[in-house]
N, C-alpha and C positions, 0 to 999 in steps of 0.2 A: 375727877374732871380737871382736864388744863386752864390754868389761870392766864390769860392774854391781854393782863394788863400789867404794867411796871409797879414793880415793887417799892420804887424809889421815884418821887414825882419830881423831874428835872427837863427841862424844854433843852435839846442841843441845838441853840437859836444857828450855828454851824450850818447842820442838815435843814432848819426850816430856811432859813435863806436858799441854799442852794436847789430846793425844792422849787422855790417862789419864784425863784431866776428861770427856772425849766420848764415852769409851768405854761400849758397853752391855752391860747385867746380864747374866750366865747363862744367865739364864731367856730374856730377847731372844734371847742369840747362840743358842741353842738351838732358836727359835723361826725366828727367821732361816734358820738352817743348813737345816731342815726343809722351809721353804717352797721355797726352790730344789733341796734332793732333791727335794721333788716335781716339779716345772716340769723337770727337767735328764733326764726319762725322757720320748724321744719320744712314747710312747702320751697320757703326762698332759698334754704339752706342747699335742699335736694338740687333745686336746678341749677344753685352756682356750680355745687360740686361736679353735677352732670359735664355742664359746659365749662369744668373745666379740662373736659377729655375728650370733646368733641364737640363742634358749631352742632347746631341745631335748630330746626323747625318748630314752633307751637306743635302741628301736628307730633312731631316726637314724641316734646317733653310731656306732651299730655297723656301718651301711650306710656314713658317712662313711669310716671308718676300715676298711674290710673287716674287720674283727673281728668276731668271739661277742657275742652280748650278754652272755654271762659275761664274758667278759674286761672289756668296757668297764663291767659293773656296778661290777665290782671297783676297777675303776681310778675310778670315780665316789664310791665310798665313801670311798678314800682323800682325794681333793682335798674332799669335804663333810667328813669329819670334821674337816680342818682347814681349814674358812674359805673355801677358795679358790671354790667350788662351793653355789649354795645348790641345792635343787628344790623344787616346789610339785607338789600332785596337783590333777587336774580329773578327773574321772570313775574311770576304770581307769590312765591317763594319768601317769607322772610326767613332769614337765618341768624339767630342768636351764638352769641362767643361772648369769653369774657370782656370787662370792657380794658385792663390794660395787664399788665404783668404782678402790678404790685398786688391785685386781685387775688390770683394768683399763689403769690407770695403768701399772701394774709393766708390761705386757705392751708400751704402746708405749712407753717407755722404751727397755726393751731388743730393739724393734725398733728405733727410730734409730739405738743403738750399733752393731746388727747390719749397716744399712746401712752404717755409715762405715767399719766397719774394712773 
């Protein structure tokens, strides 16, 4: 079995300064912390990834998803109230997209990593 701890107990107060300096607020890590409980719930996961290849309707996502459209409303409110989801209406119509690029971004990110490991 790999042993993951140092052999030699030495603090490089170096690297913990420069840690301390980087480190982000509260409020970030809060912020942070939230955005991947969303993303880390297959339902939520499915529909960022969905939309992010095409807007779409509750009625869709819920055909995508074999889900209620209760369920997926639900699960739509959560990812809009915080950012990740915008919608627009057209007629009777809402239609869901992601809500900016960095979205996006995040998602093939951590599809790359997903390939390599």
């Amino acid at each position: 079995m790999q042993n993951d701890t140092c052999f030699e107990q030495s603090v490089h107060q170096d690297r913990v300064e420069k840690a301390l300096l980087e480190a982000v607020t509260p409020d970030q890590m809060d912020r942070l912390v939230r955005i991947f409980k969303l993303l880390s719930e297959p339902t939520r996961l499915k529909i960022v990834l969905a939309l992010n290849s095409v807007e779409m309707c509750v009625c869709d996502l819920a055909a995508y998803l074999g889900a209620s459209q209760s369920s997926v409303s639900h699960q739509l409110c959560n990812l809009h109230n915080f950012g990740l989801v915008c919608r627009r209406r057209e007629g009777q119509t809402v239609y869901y997209s992601l809500g900016d690029e960095h979205v996006s971004q995040l998602l093939a990110i951590g599809m790359a990593h997903a390939q390599e490991v």
